[in-house]
N, C-alpha and C positions, 0 to 999 in steps of 0.2 A: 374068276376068283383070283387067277395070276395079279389080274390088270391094277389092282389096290396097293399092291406089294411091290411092282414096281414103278409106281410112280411112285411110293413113298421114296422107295431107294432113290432115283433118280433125284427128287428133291434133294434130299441128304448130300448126296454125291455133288451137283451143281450149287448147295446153298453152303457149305462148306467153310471156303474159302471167306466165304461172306460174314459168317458169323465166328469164326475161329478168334480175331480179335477181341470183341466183345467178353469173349466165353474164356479166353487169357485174361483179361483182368475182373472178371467175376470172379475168378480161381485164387485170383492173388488175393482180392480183398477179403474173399473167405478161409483162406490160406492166414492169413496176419488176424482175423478176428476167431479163430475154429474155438480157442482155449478160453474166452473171456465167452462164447454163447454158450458152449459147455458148461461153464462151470454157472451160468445164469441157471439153466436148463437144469444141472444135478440140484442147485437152491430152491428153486422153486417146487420141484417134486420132492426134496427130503420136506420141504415146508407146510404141503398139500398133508403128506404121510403122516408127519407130527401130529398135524392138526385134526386129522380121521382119527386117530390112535388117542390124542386127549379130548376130545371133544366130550365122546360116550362120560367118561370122569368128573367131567364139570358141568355136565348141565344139557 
């Protein structure tokens, strides 16, 4: 039951370095875009809500 757990670790540990680059500019570009998917994200569910709430009203 050990044997699962540490190979995952091991992986982690050895792929690391390897993927640390990558996962730095994932970080940046989510970093520079966080406030413009937010703000799609609150639009779109205030939009959904609106539209549950007058739907019943009109028809």
């Amino acid at each position: 039951m050990i044997a699962p757990a540490l190979l995952l670790t091991a992986a982690r540990v050895f792929a690391a370095p390897l993927v640390a680059r990558p996962l730095a500019v994932l970080d940046g570009w989510l970093a520079k875009h966080a406030a413009s998917a937010t703000a799609w994200a609150v639009g779109i569910v205030g939009f959904l809500l609106a539209r549950a709430a007058l739907g019943p009203l009109f028809g």
